[in-house]
C-alpha positions as CSV (number, residue, x, y, z in Angstrom):
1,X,0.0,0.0,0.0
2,X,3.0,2.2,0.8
3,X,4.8,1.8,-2.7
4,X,0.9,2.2,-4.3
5,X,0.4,6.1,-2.3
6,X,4.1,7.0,-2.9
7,X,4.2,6.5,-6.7
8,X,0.7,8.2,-6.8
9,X,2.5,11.3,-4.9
10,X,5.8,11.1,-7.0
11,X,3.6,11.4,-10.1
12,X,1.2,14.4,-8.7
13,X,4.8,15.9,-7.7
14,X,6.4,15.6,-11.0
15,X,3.9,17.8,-12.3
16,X,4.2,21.2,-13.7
17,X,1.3,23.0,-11.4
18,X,2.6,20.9,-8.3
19,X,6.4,22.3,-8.8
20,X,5.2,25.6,-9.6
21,X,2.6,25.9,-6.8
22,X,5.4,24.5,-4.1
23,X,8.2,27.0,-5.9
24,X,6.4,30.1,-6.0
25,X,7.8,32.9,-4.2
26,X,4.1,33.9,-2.8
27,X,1.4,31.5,-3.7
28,X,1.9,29.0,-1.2
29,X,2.1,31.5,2.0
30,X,-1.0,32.8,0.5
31,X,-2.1,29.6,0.2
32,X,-1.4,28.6,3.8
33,X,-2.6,31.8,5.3
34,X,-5.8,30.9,3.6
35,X,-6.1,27.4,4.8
36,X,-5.1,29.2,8.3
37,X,-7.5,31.5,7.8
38,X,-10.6,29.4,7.0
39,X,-9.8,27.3,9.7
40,X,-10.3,29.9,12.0
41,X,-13.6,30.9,10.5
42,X,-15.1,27.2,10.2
43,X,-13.6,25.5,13.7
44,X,-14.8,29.1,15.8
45,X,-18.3,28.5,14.5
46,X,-17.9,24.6,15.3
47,X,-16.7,25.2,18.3
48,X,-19.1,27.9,19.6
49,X,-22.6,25.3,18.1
50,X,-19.9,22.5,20.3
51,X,-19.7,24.7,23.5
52,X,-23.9,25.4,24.0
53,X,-24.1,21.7,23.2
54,X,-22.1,21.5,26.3
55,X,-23.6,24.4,28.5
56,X,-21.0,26.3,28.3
57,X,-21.9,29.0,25.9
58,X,-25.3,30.9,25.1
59,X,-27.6,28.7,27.4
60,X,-30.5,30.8,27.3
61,X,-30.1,31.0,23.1
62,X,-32.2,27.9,21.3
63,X,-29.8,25.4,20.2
64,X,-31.1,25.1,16.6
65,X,-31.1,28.9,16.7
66,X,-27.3,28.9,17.1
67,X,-26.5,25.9,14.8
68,X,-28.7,27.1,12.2
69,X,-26.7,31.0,12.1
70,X,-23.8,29.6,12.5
71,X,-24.0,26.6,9.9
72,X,-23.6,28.7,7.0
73,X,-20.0,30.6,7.7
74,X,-19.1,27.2,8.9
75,X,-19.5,25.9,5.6
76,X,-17.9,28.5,4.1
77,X,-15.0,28.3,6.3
78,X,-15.3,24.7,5.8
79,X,-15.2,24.4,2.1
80,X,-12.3,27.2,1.6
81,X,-10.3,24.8,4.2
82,X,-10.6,21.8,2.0
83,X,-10.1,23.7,-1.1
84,X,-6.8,25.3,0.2
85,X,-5.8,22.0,2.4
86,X,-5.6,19.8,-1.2
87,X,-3.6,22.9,-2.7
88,X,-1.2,22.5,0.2
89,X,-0.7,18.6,-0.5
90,X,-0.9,18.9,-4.5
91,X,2.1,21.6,-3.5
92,X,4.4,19.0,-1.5
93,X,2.9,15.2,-1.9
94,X,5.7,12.9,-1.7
95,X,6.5,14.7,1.8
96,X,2.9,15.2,2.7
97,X,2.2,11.5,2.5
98,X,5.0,10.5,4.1
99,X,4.5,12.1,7.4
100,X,3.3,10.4,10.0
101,X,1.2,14.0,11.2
102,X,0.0,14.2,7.6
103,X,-1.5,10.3,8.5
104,X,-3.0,10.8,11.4
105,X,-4.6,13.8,10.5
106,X,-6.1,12.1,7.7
107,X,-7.4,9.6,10.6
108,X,-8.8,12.3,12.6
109,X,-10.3,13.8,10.0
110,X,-12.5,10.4,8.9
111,X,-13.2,10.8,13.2
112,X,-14.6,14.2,12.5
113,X,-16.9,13.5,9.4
114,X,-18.3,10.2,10.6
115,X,-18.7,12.2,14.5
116,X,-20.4,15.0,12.5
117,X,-22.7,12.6,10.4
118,X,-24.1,11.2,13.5
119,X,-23.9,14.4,15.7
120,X,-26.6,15.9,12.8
121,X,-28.7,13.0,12.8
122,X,-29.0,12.7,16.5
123,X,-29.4,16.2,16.6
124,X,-32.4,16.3,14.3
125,X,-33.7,13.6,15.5
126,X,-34.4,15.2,19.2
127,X,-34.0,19.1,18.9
128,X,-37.4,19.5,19.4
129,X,-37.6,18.1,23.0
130,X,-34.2,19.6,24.3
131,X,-34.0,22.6,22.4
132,X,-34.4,25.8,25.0
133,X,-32.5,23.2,27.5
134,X,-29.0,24.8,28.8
135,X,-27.6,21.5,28.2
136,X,-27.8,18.9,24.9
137,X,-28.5,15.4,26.4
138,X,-26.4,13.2,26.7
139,X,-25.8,11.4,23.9
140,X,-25.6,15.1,21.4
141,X,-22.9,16.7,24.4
142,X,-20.5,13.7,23.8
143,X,-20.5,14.3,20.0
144,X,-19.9,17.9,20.8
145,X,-17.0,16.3,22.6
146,X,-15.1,14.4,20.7
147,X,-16.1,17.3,17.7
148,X,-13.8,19.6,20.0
149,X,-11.5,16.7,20.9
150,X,-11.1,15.2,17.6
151,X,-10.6,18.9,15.9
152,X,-8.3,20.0,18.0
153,X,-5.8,16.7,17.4
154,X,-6.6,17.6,13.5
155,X,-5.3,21.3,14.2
156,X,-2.0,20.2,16.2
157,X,-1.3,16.9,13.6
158,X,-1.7,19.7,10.8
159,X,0.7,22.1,12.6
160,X,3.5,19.1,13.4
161,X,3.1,18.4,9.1
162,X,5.7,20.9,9.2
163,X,8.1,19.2,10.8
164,X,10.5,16.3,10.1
165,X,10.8,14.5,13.2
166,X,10.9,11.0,11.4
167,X,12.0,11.8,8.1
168,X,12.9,8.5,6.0
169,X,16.0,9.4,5.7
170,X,16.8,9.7,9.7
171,X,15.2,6.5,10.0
172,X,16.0,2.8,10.7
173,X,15.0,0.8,8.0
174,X,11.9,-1.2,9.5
175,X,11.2,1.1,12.4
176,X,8.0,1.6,13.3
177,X,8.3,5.5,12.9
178,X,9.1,4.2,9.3
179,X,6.6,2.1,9.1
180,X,3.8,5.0,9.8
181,X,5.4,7.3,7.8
182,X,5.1,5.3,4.7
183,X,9.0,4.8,4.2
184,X,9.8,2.7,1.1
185,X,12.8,0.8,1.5
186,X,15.8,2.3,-0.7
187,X,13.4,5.5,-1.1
188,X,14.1,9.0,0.5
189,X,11.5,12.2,0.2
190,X,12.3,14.8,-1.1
C-alpha cells in the first residue's frame, strides 16, 4: 500500500502545477494563510454550536437557533479549508504522504466527518424536545466532545506536518516511525 500512495505522490509531484505551486515565491504563504485563515472561521463556528451543546456558551439562546446562524460561515470556512488544504498537498505530496502527522490527520479527519454525520442526525432527530434546555443530552454533548477533541488533534497533527521529526531518511530501516510514515525501502522524500 505504501509503494501504491508513494508513486501516486511522486507522479502528482512531477507535475508542472505541483512544482510551480510548491516553488512560488508567494502563492503557497498565501495559500497557507488561507487554509489558516478558514480554519479559524469554520472551527470558531464549530466550536461555539460544540460549546452550548455543552452548557457552556449561550444557554438561554435555542440550540437550533445557534447551529442554524452559524451553519452557514461554517461551511464557508469549511469548504475554503478543504479547497486550500488539497492545494497544500498537490504543492508537497511525496513529503505530505509521508509524514506520520500528515496520516494521522487524515485519521482524525474520517473521526470528524463520521462524529459529524451522527452528531446531525442525532441532533435532528431530538431538537425538538431539548432545544431551550441549557444542556444537549447526553448522547448530542458527547459528540460535541469528541467534535472539539477530535478537531483540536486535527489542528496540532496539521501544525506538526511541518516538521520532520521521522524523516525517511533519519530513519531505521523497519522502524515503526518508518513504518507510519510510509518509508519505502531504498526511497528517500524529497
Amino acid at each position: 500500500m505504501n509503494q501504491f500512495v508513494y508513486d501516486i505522490a511522486v507522479w502528482l509531484d512531477n507535475t508542472a502545477w505541483s512544482t510551480l505551486l510548491h516553488e512560488s515565491y508567494y502563492m503557497y504563504n498565501w495559500v497557507e494563510s488561507i487554509h489558516v485563515l478558514s480554519l479559524i472561521i469554520c472551527l470558531g463556528m464549530l466550536f461555539l454550536i460544540d460549546l452550548r451543546m455543552l452548557g457552556y456558551a449561550l444557554p438561554n439562546v435555542p440550540a437550533s437557533s445557534i447551529a442554524n446562524r452559524l451553519n452557514l460561515p461554517m461551511l464557508l470556512g469549511f469548504s475554503i479549508m478543504v479547497f486550500t488544504g488539497l492545494l497544500l498537498f498537490y504543492a508537497v505530496p511525496v513529503r505530505s504522504t509521508q509524514s506520520v502527522w500528515f496520516r494521522a490527520k487524515m485519521i482524525l479527519l474520517l473521526g470528524c466527518a463520521i462524529n459529524a454525520f451522527l452528531f446531525h442526525k442525532r441532533m435532528n432527530e431530538s431538537v425538538s424536545s431539548w432545544d431551550n434546555d441549557a444542556r444537549a443530552p447526553g448522547r448530542i454533548r458527547l459528540g460535541a466532545a469528541l467534535s472539539l477533541g477530535f478537531w483540536s488533534l486535527v489542528v496540532i497533527c496539521g501544525r506538526f506536518i511541518a516538521y520532520d521529526w521521522f524523516d525517511c531518511e533519519y530513519t531505521d530501516v523497519g522502524s515503526l516511525s518508518q513504518m507510519l510514515s510510509g518509508c519505502i525501502d531504498g526511497q528517500t522524500r524529497y
